[in-house]
C-alpha positions in Angstrom: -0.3 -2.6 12.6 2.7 -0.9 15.2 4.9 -3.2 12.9 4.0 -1.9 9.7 3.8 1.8 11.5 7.5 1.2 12.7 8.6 -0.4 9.6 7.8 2.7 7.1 7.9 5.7 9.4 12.0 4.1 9.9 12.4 3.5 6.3 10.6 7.4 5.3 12.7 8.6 7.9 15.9 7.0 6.1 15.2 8.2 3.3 14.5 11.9 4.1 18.1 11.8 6.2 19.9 10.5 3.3 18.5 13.6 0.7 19.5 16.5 3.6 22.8 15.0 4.2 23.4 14.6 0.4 22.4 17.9 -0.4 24.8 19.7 1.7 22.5 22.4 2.5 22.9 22.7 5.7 20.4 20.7 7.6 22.9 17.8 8.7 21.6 18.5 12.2 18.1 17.4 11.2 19.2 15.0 8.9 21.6 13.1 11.7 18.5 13.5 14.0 16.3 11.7 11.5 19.2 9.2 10.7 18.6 8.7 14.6 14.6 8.2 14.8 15.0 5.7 12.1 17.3 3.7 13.9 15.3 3.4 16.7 11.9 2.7 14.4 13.9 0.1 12.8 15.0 -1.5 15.9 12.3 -2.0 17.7 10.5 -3.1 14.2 13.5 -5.5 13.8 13.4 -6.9 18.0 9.5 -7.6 17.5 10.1 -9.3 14.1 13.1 -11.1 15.7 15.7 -9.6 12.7 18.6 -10.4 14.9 20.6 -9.0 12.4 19.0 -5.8 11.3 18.8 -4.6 14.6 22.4 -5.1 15.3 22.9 -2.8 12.1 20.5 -0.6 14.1 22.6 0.5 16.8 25.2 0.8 14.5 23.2 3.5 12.5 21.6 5.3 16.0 25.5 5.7 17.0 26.2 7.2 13.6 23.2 9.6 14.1 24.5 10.7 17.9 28.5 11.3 16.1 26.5 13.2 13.3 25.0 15.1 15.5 27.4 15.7 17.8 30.0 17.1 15.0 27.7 19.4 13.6 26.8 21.4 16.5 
């Protein structure tokens, strides 16, 4: 069940980010933070699963979120 929980609370999360980024309306902030949450959902969703792979894209993504952030502040 934590699996399934981390699996579509990353991939909701994703989602949302990618609309609020996209729609350059000025909630990059959130939508970095969210890009960030996902990442982590994802990762831990992808070390329990063993998705070597996926959770190497992970961090990629999570650093992505942190820059994000970091610029629009």
């Amino acid at each position: 069940m934590v699996k399934r929980v981390l699996e579509w609370f990353g991939v909701v999360t994703a989602i949302i980010y990618s609309m609020l980024v996209a729609s350059n309306t000025g909630n990059e902030v959130l939508g970095f933070s969210l890009l960030f949450l996902s990442a982590i959902a994802i990762g831990i969703w992808a070390f329990l699963c063993r998705h070597y792979g996926i959770l190497l894209l992970q961090f990629f993504y999570a650093s992505a979120g942190v820059i994000g952030m970091l610029r629009w502040l």
